[in-house]
VEXDREN-2710 file (C-alpha; in Angstrom, 1 decimal):
% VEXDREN-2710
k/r/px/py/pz
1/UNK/123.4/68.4/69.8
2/UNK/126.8/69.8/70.9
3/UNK/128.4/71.7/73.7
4/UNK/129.3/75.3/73.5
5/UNK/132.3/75.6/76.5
6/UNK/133.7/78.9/77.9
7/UNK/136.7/78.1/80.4
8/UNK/138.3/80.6/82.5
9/UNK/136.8/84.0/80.7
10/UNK/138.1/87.3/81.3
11/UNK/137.4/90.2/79.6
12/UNK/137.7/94.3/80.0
13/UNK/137.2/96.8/77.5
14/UNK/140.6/98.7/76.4
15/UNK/141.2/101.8/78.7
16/UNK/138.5/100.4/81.2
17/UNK/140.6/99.2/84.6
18/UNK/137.6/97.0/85.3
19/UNK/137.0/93.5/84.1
20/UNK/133.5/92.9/82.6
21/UNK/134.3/89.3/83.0
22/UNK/136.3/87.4/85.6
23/UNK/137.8/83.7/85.3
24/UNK/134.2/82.7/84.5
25/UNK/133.5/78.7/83.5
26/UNK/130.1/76.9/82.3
27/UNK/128.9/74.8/79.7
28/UNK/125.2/74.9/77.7
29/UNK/123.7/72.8/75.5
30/UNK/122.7/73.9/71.8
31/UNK/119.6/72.2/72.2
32/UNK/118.6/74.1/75.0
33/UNK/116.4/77.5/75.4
34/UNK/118.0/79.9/77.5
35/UNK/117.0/82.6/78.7
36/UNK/119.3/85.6/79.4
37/UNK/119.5/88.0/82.6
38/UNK/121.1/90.2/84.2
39/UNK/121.3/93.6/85.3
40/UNK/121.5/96.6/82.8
41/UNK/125.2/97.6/82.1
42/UNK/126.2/94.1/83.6
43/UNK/127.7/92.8/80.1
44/UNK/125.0/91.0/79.1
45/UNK/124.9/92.2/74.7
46/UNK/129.1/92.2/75.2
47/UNK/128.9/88.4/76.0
48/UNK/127.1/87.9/73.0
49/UNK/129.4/89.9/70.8
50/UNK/132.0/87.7/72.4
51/UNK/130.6/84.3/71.4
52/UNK/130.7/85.9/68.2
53/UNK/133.8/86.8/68.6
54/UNK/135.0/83.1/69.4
55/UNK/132.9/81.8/66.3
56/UNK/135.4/84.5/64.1
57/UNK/138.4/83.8/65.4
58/UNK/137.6/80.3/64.0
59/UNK/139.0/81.8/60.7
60/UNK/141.5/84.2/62.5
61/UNK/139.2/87.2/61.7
62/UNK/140.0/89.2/65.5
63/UNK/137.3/91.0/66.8
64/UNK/137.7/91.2/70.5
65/UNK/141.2/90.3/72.5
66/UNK/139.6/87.7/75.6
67/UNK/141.3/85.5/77.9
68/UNK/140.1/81.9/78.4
69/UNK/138.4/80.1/75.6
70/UNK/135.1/79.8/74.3
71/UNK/134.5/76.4/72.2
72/UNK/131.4/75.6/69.9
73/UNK/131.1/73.3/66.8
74/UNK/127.9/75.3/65.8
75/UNK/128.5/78.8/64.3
76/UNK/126.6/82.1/66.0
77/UNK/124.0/84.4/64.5
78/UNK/122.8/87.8/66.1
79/UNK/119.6/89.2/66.1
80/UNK/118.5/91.9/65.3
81/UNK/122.1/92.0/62.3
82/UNK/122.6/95.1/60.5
83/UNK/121.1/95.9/57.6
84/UNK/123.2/98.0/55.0
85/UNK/121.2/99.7/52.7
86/UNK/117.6/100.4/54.1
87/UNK/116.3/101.9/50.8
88/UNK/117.0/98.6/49.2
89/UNK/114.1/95.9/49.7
90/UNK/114.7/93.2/52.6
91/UNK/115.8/90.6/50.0
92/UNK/118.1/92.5/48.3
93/UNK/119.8/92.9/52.1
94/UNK/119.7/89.1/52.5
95/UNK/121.6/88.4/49.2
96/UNK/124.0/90.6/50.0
97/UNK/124.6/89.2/53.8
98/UNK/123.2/85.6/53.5
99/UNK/124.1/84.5/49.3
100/UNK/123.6/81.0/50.4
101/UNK/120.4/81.6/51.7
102/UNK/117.1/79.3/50.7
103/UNK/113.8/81.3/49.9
104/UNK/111.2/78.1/50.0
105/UNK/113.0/78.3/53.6
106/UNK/112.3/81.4/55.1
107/UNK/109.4/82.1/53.2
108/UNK/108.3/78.5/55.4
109/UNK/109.5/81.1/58.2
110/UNK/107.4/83.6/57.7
111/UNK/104.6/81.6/57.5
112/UNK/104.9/80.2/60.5
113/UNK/105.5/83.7/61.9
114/UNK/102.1/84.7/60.1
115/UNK/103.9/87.2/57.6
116/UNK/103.0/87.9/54.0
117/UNK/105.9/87.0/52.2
118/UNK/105.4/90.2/50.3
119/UNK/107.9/92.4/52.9
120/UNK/110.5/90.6/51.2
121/UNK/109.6/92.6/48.4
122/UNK/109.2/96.2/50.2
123/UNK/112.3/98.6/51.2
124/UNK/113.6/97.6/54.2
125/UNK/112.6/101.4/55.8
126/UNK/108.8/101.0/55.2
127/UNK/108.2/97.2/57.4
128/UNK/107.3/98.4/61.2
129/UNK/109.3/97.4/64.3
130/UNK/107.4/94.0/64.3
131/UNK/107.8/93.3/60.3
132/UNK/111.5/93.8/60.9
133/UNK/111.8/91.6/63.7
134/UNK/109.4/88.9/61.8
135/UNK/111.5/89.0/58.9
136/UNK/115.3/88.9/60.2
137/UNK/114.2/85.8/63.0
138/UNK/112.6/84.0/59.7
139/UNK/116.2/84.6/58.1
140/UNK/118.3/83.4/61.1
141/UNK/116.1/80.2/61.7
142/UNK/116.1/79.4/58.4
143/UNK/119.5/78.7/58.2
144/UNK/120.9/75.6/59.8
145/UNK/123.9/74.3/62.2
146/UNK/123.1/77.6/63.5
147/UNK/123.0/79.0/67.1
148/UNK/121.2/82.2/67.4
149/UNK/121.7/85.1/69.9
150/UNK/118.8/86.4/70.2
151/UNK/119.2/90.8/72.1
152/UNK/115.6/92.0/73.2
153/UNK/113.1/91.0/70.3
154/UNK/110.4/92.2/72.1
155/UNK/110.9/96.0/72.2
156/UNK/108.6/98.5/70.7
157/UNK/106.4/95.7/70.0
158/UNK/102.4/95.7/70.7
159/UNK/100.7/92.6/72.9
160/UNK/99.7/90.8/69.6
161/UNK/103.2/90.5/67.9
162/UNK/104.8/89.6/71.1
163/UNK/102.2/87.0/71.1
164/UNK/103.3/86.0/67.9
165/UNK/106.8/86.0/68.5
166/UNK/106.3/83.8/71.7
167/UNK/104.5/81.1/70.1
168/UNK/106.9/81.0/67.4
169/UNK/110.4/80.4/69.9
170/UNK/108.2/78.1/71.8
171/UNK/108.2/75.7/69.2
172/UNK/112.0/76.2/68.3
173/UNK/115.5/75.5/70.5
174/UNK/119.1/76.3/70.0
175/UNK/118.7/80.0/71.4
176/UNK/120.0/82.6/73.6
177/UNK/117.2/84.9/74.0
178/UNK/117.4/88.0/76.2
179/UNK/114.3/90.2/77.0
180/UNK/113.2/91.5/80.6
181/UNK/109.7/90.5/79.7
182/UNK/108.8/87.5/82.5
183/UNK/105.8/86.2/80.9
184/UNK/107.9/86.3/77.8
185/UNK/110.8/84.4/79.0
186/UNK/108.6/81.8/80.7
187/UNK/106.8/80.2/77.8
188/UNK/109.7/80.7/75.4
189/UNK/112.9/79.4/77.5
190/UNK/113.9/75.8/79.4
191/UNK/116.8/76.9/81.0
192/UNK/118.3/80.5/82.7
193/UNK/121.4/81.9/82.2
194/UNK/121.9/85.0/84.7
195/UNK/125.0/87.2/85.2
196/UNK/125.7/87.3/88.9
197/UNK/127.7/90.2/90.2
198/UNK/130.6/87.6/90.7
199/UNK/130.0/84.7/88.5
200/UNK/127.7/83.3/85.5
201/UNK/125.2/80.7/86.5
202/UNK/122.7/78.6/84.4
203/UNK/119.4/76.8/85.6
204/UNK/117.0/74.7/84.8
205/UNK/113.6/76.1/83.9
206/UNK/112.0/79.0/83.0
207/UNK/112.1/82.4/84.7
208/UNK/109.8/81.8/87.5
209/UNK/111.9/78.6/88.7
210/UNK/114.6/80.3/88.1
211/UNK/113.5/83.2/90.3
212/UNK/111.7/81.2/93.0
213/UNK/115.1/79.6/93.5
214/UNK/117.1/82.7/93.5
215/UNK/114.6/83.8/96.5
216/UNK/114.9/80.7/98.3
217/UNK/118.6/80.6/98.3
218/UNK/118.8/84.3/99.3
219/UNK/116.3/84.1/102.3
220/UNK/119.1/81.2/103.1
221/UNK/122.1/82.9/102.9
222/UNK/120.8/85.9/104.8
223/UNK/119.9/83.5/107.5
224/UNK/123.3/81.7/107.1
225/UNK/124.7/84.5/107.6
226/UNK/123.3/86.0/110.4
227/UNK/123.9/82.0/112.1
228/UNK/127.6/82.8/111.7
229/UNK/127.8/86.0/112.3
230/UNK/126.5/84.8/116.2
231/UNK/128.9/82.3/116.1
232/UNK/131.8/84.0/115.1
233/UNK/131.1/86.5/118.1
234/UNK/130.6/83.6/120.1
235/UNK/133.5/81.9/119.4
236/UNK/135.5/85.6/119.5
237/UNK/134.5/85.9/123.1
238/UNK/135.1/82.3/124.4
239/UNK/138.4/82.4/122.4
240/UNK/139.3/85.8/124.3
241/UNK/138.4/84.1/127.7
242/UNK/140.4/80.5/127.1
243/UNK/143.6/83.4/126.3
244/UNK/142.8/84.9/129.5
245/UNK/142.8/81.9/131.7
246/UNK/146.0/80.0/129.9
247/UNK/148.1/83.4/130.6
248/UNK/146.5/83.4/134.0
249/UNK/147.6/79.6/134.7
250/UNK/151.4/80.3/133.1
251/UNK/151.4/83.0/135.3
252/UNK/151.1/81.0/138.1
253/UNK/154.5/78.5/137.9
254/UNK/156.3/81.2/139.4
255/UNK/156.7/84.1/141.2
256/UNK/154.8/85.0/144.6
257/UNK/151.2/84.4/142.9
258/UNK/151.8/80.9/143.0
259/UNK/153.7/80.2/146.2
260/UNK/150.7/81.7/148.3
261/UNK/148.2/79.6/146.6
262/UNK/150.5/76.6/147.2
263/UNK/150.9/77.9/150.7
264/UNK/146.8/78.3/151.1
265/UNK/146.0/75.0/149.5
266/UNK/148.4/72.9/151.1
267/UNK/149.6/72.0/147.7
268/UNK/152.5/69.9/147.0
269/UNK/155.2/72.0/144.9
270/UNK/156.8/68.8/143.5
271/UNK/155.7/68.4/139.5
272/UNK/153.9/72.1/140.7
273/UNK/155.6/73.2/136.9
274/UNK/154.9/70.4/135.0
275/UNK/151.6/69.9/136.0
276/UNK/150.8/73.8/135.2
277/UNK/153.0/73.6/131.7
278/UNK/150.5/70.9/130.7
279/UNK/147.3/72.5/131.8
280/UNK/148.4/75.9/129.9
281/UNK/149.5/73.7/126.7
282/UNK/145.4/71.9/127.1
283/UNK/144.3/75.8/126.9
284/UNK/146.4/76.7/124.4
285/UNK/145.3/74.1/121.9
286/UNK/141.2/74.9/122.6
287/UNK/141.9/78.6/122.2
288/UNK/143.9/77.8/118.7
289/UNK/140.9/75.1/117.8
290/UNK/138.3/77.8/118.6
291/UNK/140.4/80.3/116.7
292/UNK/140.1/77.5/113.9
293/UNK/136.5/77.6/114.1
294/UNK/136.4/81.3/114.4
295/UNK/138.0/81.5/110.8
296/UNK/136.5/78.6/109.1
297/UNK/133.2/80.5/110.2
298/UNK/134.6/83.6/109.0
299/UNK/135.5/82.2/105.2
300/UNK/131.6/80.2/105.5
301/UNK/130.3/84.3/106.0
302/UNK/132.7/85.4/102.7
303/UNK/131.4/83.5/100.5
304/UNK/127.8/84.4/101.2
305/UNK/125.5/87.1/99.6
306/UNK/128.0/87.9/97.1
307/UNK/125.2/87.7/94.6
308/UNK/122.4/88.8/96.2
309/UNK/120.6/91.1/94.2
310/UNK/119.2/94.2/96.4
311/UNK/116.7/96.8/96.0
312/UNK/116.6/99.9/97.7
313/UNK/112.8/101.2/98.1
314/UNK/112.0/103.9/95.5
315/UNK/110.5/107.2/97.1
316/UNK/107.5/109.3/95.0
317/UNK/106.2/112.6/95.5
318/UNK/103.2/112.8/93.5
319/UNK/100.6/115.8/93.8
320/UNK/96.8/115.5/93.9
321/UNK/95.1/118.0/91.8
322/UNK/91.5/119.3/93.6
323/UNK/89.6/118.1/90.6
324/UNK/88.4/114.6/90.7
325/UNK/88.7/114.2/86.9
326/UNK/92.4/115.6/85.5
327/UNK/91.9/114.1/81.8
328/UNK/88.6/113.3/79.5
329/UNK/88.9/111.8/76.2
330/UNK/85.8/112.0/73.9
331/UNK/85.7/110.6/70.4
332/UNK/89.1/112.1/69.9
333/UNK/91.2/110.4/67.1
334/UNK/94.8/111.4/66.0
335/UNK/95.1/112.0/62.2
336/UNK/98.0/112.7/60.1
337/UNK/98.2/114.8/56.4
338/UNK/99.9/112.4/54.1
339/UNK/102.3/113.3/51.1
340/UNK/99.4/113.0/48.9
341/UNK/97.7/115.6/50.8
342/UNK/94.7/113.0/52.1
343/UNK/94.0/112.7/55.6
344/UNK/94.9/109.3/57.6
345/UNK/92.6/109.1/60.8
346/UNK/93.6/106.3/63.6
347/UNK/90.3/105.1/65.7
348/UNK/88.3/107.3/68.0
349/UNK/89.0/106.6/71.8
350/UNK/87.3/107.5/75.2
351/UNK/88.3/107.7/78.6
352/UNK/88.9/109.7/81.6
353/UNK/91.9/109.4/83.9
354/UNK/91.0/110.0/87.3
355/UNK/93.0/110.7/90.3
356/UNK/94.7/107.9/92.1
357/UNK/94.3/105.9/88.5
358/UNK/96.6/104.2/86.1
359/UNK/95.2/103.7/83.0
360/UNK/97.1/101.6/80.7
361/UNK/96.5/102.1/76.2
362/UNK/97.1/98.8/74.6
363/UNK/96.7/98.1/71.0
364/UNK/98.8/97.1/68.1
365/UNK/102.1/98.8/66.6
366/UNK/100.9/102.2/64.6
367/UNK/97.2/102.7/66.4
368/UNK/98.5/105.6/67.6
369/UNK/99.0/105.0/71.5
370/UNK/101.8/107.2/71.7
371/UNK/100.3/110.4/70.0
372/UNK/97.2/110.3/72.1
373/UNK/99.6/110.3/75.0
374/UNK/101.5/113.7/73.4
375/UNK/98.2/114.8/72.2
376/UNK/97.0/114.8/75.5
377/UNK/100.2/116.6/76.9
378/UNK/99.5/119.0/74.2
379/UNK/96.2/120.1/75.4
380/UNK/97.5/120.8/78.6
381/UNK/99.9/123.0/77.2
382/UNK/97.5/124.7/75.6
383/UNK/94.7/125.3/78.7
384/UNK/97.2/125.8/81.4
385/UNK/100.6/127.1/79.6
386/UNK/104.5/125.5/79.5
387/UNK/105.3/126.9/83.2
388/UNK/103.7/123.5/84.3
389/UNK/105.5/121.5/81.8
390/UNK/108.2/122.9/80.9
391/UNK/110.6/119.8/81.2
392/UNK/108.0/118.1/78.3
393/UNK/109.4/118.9/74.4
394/UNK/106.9/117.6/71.7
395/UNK/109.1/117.5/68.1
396/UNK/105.6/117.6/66.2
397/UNK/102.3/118.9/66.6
398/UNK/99.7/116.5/66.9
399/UNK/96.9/117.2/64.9
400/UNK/93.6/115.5/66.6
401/UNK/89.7/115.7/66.0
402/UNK/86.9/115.3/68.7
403/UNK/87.9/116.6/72.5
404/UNK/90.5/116.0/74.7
405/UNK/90.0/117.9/77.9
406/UNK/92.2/118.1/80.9
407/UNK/92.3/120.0/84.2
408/UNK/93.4/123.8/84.4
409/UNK/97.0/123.8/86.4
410/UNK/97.6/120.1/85.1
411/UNK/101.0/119.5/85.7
412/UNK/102.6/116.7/83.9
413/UNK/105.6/114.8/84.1
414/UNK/106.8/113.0/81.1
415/UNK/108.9/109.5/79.8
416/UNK/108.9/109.1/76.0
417/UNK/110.1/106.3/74.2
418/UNK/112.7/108.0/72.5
419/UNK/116.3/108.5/74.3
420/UNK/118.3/109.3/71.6
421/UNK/118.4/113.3/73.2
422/UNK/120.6/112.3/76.2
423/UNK/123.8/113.4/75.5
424/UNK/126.5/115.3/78.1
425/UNK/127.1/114.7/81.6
426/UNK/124.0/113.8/84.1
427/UNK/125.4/117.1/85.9
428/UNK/124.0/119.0/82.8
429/UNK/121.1/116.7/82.5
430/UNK/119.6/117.9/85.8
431/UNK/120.5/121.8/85.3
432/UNK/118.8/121.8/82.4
433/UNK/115.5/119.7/83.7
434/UNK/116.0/122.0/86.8
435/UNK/116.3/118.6/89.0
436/UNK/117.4/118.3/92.5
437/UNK/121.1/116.8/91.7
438/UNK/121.5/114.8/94.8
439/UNK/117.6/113.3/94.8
440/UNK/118.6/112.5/91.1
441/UNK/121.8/110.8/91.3
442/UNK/120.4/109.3/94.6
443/UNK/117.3/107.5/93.1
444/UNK/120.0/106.2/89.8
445/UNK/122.2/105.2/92.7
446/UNK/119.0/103.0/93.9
447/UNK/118.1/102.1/90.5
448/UNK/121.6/100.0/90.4
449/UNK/123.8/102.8/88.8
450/UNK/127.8/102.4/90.0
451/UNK/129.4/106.2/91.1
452/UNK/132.0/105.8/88.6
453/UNK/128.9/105.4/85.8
454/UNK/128.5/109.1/87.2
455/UNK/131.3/110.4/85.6
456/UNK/130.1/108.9/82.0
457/UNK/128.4/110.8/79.3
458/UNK/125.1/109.8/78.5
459/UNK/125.5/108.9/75.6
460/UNK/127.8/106.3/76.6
461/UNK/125.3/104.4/78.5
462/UNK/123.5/101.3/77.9
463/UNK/119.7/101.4/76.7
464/UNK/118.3/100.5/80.1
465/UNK/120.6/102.8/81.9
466/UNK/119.3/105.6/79.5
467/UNK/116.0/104.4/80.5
468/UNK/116.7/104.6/83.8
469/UNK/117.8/108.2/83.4
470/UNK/114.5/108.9/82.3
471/UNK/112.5/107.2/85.3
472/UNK/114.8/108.9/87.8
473/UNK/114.6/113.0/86.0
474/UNK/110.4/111.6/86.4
475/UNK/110.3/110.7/89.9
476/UNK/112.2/114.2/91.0
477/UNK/109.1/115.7/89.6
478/UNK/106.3/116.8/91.3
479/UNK/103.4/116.0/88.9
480/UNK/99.0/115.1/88.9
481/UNK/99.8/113.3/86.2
482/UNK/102.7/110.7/85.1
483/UNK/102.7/110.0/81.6
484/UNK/105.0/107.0/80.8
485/UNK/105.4/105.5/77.2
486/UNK/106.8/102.6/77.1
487/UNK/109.5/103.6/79.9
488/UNK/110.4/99.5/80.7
489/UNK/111.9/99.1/77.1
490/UNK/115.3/98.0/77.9
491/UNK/115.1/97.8/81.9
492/UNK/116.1/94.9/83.7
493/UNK/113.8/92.3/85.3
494/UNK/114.9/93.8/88.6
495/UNK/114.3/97.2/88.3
496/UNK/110.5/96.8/86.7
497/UNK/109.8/94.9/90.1
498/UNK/111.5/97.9/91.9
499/UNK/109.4/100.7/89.8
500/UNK/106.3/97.9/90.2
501/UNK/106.2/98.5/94.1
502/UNK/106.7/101.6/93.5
503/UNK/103.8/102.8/91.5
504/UNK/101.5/100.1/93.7
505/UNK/102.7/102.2/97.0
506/UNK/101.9/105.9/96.0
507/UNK/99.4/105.1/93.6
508/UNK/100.0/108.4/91.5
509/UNK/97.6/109.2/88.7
510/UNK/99.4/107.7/85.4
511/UNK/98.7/107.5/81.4
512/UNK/100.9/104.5/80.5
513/UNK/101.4/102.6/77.2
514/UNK/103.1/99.3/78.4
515/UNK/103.1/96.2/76.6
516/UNK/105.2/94.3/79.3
517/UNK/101.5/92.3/80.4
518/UNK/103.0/91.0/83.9
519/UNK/104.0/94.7/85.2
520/UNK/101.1/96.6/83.3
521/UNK/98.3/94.2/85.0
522/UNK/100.1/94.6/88.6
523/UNK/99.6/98.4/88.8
524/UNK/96.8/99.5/86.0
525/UNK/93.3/100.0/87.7
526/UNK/92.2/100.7/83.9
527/UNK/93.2/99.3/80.5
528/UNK/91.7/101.4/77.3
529/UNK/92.1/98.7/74.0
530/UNK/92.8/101.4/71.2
531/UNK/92.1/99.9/67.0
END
């Protein structure tokens, strides 16, 4: 066991006039099993790259220029690391980036994970999103006086192999891990480390302590702070009234004033001044101790809800088509021509999608979820014509046997998994989807986008932000149907509980593949196994 200690740590990117990172301070054990969150864009992959940093400047190899300090005696890994030569098998890679490395080790690894040790063997380009993330957490955990940073395992991956993956970190420690997934992080982690919008905090437990403990301390510092804010207007006013009176009272050693209400009383004028000097002085001192109280309430109030994490209602505007049934699936199976000219044929599936239904496709990695989605957007191309869907672009055409049928005048609003077409300004982004610019920036803005993220290219932001560009250019759309694959990829805790109450308000009819199980069991009415 050891400590890994960051002090005082400030960080900004050069030419950025914002820190990431502000005089921030805690300590974690290695031994630990923390789960990472924040909100996208928030800095949550930089602070990895700077423990890695810290770990290089070791042996004066400068990365990344930091203030503060960030101690370990352990050394960092990073998953997923860069491979170099993706033709080459994934052994050849780990020679080349790991020569020290122990096969009876990971191949131990791999077993565990319940993977042939025959990828080892295979170019790196040919093992699926699971086999890669299989094989490089075998390599990492195989080493040892490591600690591992572990970025979003979970991605792309079907039910089963984040099943896999789960049972594997719960029976390991010494781990950052960050993923979005809740049920993930709370059988995998021990402890929580969150990125506050002022500060870094760790807890104790897994996500759902964690989060029941972030709600209870919010629901307390909104009524704190609606405790002082009475106060302070309380003490405001009697402060204004003791002034009032004291002035009132000083005004009254002199002048005319006072020598009637002598004269009416039949008060004595001798000690008349000193007697009124030490009544105004008694005034003086409660004003200034309810001034005192006043601002001691006032700092109380500052340093409340600073990190109170709010969500803005989303707003949907989905159409209902006049046909009870707007898509019908029978025996229809995606196939694909292979080099070898032989035809590879996925399973058969059948469903309908009805209105006011969310049907969710699960199944593992490569059963062809996502091209019955396209094939599906494909045929409604093909009955009702591109005027109704003319924001969806399919790169390929999907080649499919059996029937697919969907309503005449479908129209269809799409997310697809792949975001690597977002380039340019958001500006041109909703020109060119023909998108309402201020509904647009307006639902980003409530999806936790900054203004001055505004003025970024897209290309520039994070994967959940460019996720997030999807969702919002989605819900500008009038649609009968929302087809969604894998839209949460990359999207912060916050926001999937956002779009959650979202899709269980309006209820719009929806085609999702979604293997986040907590969000996809809250608003499915139907889930279709596929292979």
């Amino acid at each position: 066991m050891s400590l890994i200690n960051v002090n005082h740590l400030t960080f900004h990117y050069e030419g950025s006039p914002d820190d990431i990172f502000e005089d921030v301070s805690f300590q974690i054990d290695t031994d630990w099993k923390l789960g990472f969150v924040a909100r996208n864009g928030r800095g949550k992959t930089t602070f990895l790259k700077l423990l890695m940093a810290a770990d290089l400047n070791k042996y004066n190899i400068k990365t990344y220029e930091y203030s503060g300090n960030i101690s370990c005696e352990e050394s960092f890994d990073y998953f997923p690391f860069k491979i170099k030569n993706t033709d080459k098998t994934f052994l050849e890679n780990i020679e080349e980036l790991y020569p020290e490395y122990e096969l009876w080790k990971i191949c131990r690894e791999l077993s565990l994970l319940r993977v042939e040790e025959e990828i080892l063997y295979r170019p790196f380009c040919t093992l699926s999103n699971g086999e890669q993330t299989k094989a490089m957490l075998a390599v990492l955990f195989s080493q040892e006086n490591r600690f591992l940073l572990i970025d979003e395992p979970t991605n792309h991956l079907d039910i089963r192999g984040k099943e896999n993956i789960r049972e594997y970190l719960k029976k390991k420690k010494g781990f950052i891990l960050v993923s979005h997934d809740r049920d993930f992080l709370d059988q995998c982690v021990d402890h929580i480390l969150v990125i506050n919008k002022t500060n870094i905090e760790v807890y104790k437990g897994n996500f759902s302590v964690w989060w029941e403990e972030k709600q209870r301390k919010d629901i307390w510092e909104k009524e704190e702070n609606e405790r002082l804010k009475k106060d302070i207007k309380r003490l405001e006013e009697s402060a204004r009234v003791k002034e009032e009176w004291a002035d009132d009272i000083e005004s009254r050693k002199i002048g005319k004033k006072a020598a009637m209400e002598v004269k009416k009383k039949g008060i004595s004028t001798k000690g008349r001044r000193a007697y009124i000097g030490e009544k105004t002085r008694r005034m003086e001192k409660r004003r200034k101790n309810l001034e005192n109280r006043e601002a001691k309430a006032i700092e109380e109030k500052a340093g409340l809800l600073k990190n109170l994490e709010t969500t803005e209602d989303l707003k949907l505007y989905p159409e209902r088509h006049y046909k009870d049934t707007l898509v019908s699936l029978s025996d229809a199976a995606v196939y694909y021509e292979q080099p070898d000219g032989t035809r590879k044929e996925l399973g058969a599936v059948n469903f309908d999608v009805k209105n006011g239904e969310c049907v969710v496709l699960r199944g593992k990695n490569g059963c062809g979820k996502s091209s019955i989605l396209k094939a599906v957007i494909q045929a409604a191309e093909e009955r009702s014509g591109k005027e109704n869907i003319e924001s969806i672009s399919l790169a390929d055409t999907i080649f499919y046997t059996g029937s697919i049928m969907t309503a005449s005048g479908l129209k269809i609003s799409y997310v697809s998994q792949d975001t690597s077409h977002l380039k340019g300004s958001l500006t041109d982004y909703a020109e060119k989807y023909q998108l309402d610019l201020t509904l647009f920036l307006m639902l980003l803005r409530k999806l936790d986008f900054e203004r001055k993220q505004f003025k970024k290219n897209l290309e520039d932001y994070s994967g959940g932000q460019k996720k997030k560009v999807l969702i919002a250019r989605s819900l500008c759309e009038r649609a009968h149907l929302y087809i969604w694959d894998e839209s949460l990829n990359f999207i912060d805790v916050f926001s999937r509980m956002q779009i959650e109450e979202l899709l269980i308000k309006y209820r719009p009819t929806m085609l999702l593949v979604e293997h986040d199980t907590t969000f996809a069991e809250k608003v499915c009415t139907k889930i279709i196994e596929i292979g």
